[in-house]
N, C-alpha and C positions, 0 to 999 in steps of 0.2 A: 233333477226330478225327485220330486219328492212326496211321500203323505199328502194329499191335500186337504184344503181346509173345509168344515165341511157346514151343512145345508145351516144349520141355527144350534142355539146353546141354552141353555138355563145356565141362570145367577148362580155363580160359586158360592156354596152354602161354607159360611165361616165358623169356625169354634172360639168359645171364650174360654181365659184362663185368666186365675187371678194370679198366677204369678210374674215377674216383670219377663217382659220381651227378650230375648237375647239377640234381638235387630229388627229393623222394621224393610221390606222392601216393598216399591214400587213396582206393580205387573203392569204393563203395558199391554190391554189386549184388544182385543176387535170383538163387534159383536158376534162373529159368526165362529169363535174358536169353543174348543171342547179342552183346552189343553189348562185351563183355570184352576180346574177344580184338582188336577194334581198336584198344582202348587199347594193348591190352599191346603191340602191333604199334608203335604212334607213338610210344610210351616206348622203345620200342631203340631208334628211327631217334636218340632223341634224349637216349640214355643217362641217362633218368630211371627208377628205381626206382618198382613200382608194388605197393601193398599191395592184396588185394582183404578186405575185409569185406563177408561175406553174409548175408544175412537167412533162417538156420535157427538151430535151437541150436547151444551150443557142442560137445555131443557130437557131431552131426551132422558139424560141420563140421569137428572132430579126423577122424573117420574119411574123411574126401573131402580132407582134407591141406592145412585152409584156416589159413590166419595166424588169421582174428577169425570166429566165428560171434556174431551180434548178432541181435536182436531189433530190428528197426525201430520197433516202436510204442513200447516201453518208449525214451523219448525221455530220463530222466533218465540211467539206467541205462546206456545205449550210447553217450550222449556220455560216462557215467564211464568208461567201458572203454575209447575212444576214448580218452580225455583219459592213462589210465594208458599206453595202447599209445604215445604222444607223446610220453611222457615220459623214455622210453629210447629211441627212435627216432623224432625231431624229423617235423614233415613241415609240406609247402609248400602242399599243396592238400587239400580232400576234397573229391572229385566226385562227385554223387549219377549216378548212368547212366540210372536209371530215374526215374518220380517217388515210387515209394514210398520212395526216401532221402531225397529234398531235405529235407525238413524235418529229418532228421536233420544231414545234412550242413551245411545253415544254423543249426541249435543248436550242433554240435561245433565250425564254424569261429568262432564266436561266444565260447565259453570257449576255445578256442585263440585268439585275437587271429587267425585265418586271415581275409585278403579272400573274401566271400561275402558275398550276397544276406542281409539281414537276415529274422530270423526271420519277422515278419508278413508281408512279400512274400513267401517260399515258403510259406507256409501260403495265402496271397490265390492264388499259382498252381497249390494244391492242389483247392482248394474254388473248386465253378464257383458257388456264391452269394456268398460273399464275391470273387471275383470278377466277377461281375455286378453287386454293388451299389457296388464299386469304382471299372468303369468307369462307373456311370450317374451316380455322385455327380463324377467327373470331364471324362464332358460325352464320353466316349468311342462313339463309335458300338456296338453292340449290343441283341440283341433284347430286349422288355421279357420281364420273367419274374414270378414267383411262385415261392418255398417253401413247399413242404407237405411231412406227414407220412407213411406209410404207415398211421397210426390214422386219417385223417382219411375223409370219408365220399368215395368216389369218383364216386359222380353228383352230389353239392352241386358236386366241383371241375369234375366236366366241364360240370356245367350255367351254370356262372360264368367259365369259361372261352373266349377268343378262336379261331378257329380260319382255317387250320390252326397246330396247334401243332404242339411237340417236349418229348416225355416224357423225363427223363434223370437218371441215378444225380449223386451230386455230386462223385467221387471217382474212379469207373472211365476207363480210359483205352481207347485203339482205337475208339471209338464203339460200348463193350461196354452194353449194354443201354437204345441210345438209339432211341426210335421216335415217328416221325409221327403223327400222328390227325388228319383231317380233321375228325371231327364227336363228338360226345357219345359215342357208342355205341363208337369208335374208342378214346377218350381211356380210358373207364372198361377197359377189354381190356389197355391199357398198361399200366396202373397197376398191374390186379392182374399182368402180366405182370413189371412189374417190381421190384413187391413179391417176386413168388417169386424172383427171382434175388438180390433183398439177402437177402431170409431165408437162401437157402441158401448165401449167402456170409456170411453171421454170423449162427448159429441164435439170437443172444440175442434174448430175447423184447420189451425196446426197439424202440418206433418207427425208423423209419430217414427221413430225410429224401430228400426229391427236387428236383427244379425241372419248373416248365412254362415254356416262355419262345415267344413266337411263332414260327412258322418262316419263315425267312429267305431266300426265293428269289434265285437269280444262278450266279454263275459263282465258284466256289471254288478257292484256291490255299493255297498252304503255305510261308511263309518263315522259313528260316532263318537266324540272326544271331549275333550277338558282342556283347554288351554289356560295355562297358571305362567307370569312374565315370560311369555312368550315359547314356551315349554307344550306341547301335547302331548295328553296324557289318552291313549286309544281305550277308549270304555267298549267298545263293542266292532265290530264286521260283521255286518249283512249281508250271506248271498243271496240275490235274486234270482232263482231257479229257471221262471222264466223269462223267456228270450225279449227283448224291449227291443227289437226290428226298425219298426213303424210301421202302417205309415202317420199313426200316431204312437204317444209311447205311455201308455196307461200300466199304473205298477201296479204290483198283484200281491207276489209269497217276500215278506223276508224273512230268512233262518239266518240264525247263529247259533252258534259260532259256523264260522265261515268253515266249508268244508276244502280251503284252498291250502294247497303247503306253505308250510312256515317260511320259507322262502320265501314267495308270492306276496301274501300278506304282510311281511316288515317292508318287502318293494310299495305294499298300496301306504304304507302308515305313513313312509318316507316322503312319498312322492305330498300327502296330505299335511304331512310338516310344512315341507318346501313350499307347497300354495300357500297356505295359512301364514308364514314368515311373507312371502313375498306381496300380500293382500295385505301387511301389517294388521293381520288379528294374534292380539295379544294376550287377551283375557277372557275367562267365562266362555261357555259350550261352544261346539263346531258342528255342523254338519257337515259331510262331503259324499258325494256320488261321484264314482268312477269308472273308468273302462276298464278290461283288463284283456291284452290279447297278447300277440309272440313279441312284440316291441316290449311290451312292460305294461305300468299303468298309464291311464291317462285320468286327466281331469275333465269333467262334465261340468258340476256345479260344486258350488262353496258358500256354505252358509253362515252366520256369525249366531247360530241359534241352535235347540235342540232338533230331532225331529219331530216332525209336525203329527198332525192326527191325533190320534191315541195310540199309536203304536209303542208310546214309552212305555207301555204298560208290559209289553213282551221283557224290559230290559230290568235285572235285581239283582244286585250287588250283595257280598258278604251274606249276613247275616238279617236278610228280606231288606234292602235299601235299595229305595228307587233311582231311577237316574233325575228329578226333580230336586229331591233329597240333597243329593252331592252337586249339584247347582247352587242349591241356596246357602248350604257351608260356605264355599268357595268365595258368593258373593259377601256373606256374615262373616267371615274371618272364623269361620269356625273351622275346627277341627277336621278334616276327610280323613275314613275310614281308610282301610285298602281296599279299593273299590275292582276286586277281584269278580269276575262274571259267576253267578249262579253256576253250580255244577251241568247244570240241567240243560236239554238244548230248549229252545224256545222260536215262534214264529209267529206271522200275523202276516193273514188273507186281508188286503183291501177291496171289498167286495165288487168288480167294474160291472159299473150299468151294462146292460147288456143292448138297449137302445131306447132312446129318448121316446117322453111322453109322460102320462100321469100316474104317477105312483099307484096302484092301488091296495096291493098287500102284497106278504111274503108268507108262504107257507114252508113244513117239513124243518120248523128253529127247535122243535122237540127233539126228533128225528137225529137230528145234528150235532146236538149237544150229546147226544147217546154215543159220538164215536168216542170211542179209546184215546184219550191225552186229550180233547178241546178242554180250555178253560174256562171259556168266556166267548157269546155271540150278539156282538152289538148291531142292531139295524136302527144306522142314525137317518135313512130317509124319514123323513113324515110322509105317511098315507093321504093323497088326494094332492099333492104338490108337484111341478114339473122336474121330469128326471130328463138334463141335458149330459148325452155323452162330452168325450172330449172329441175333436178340439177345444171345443168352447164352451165346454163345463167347467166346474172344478170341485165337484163331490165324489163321493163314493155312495154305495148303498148300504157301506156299514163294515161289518171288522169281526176277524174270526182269527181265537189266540189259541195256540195252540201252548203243549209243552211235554215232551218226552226225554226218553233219555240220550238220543241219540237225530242228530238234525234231518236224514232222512226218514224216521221214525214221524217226528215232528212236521216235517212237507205233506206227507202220505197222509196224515188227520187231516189236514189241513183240507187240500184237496178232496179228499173224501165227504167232510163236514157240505165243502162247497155244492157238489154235487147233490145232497138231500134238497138244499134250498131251493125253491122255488117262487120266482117275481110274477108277478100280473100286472103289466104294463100298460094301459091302456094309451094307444095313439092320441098324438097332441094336432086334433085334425084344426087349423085356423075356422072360424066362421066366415061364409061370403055374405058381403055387403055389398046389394043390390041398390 
């Protein structure tokens, strides 16, 4: 579970410099990320040259004035393109931003001789099966599970099934189309529930695969990290204050530093090592989301990537350095800082739709901005566009950052901020044809 990605973007605005480059990297992004333009941001500070390939066609992306329009699935294909674009203009990194690049980006650095994450670990950190059967065959804490089909009969599975469980796509990200089911009658609603959202995310008529895996009660966090030959380096802990239940699991507050004991938290780093070793991710950022209750931690998810949204913007190192920043060192052979956390605590509201239909504005972002410690109040909905909750959304209505001196200091704006806003949602009634 993680940030999700969110409604549309504008073109990362670039800077020129006439001094020579100290690397060039490849950003692999989608059109729908917001997470560009911090790259593009930490490449000035640090006069690196940044390519963006995106994942539309190439006409597409001639008319929007992109360097590479690439097709991400076509894996042979876009590392050939990749590999021709290298070959007149050399490059030091390719960063996937989202997860639908890693694997490209672990193919292309692969026939570049580029350091990166070998192909089977990003594909282990793409697939939450092969990721589960990863960590269980490595002795890594997480939930037991099962793969199934969307052909397969849905009361055999609920009726063989442990409860409560977690119904979940194997690929989507945000906790887009994951839900709870306490009992049989629960379980089989899921499934056809989540059948409809793969269908109409790939009308081909193929089975789609799922996972059931137990559900995992405790206290949830989200850490951030640096993996250098196979080494993590923990940049941050996320507590998530509130409770992620279900019967869907839409994220809200994260604070850090983490108000857990020191104990607790080297238990969650350790266990994040252990995944990340056993998932063979070696290099360049990690995400991970975990449980945490009287067993110890468990693993949820594991990413080969930052986190998502704009939430990096909660995370500043030393002497103001982003978590972007010490990416692209890492990927440049450059130099890292001691990438010691900001004194300060810091957090960031993911704004949850509150229920689907038509945007139509948000009032009281004055109001909001007036409380004590907010920094910053992004509303990335657009006005007059459809607002789907989850399950089978995967936005937010936007991002509220706080930062004080102390992480319940920080939760409490946060919170407070949330409560001035105000949505007007107008219902998404179908037209009948007569």
């Amino acid at each position: 579970m993680d940030c999700a990605p969110i409604q549309s973007v504008d073109q990362p605005r670039t800077s020129s410099t006439n001094a020579r480059p100290a690397g060039r990297v490849l950003l692999l992004l989608t059109a729908t990320t917001y997470r560009a333009q911090a790259f593009v941001d930490a490449a000035s500070r640090l006069n690196i040259e940044v390519v963006a390939a995106t994942d539309m066609p190439r006409e597409l992306a001639e008319f929007w004035q992109q360097p590479l329009g690439i097709d991400f699935t076509d894996l042979p294909g876009a590392t050939e393109r990749i590999a021709a674009f290298a070959a007149e203009k050399p490059l030091n990194a390719i960063i996937a931003v989202d997860d639908s690049g890693s694997l490209l980006a672990a193919r292309a650095s692969a026939a570049l001789g580029l350091p990166h994450n070998g192909v089977a670990a990003a594909e282990a950190a793409r697939d939450k099966f092969l990721m589960r059967t990863l960590l269980a065959q490595a002795g890594v804490a997480s939930p037991p599970f099962a793969r199934y089909w969307t052909s397969d009969d849905p009361q055999l599975i609920a009726a063989t099934t442990s409860y409560p469980c977690v119904v979940k796509p194997l690929r989507l990200s945000g906790s887009r189309g994951v839900m709870r089911a306490n009992n049989p009658q629960e379980c089989v609603a899921a499934i056809a529930r989540l059948t409809g959202l793969l269908n109409a995310l790939d009308p081909a008529p193929e089975p789609k695969p799922f996972l059931i895996e137990d559900f995992i009660p405790g206290f949830e966090v989200a850490l951030e990290g640096l993996i250098n030959h196979g080494q993590l380096q923990v940049l941050a802990l996320f507590d998530k204050p509130d409770p992620l239940d279900g019967p869907f699991f839409e994220e809200t507050l994260y604070v850090t530093p983490s108000r857990l004991a020191s104990a607790v938290q080297k238990a969650i780093a350790d266990c994040a090592a252990a995944a990340a070793a056993a998932l063979g991710l070696r290099e360049g950022p990690m995400h991970a989301e975990l449980r945490v209750n009287e067993q110890g931690p468990w693993i949820v998810e594991l990413a080969g990537r930052s986190i998502g949204g704009l939430c990096s913007r909660t995370l500043r190192f030393g002497t103001d350095v982003s978590l972007e920043e010490l990416i692209l060192r890492q990927a440049c052979g450059l130099p890292i800082p001691a990438a010691d956390p900001a004194q300060s605590a810091g957090g960031v509201m993911m704004i949850p739709i509150p229920a689907g239909g038509i945007f139509k504005c948000v009032t009281g972002v004055s109001e909001a901005e007036q409380v004590p410690g907010i920094e910053e109040i992004q509303i990335t909905a657009k006005e007059q566009y459809l607002l789907v909750p989850l399950p089978e959304g995967d936005s937010y209505l936007g991002f509220i950052f706080a930062r004080g001196a102390a992480p319940a200091e920080v939760e409490a704006a946060l919170r407070q901020a949330h409560g001035r806003l105000h949505f007007k949602i107008q219902p998404n009634i179908p037209l009948l044809v007569t």
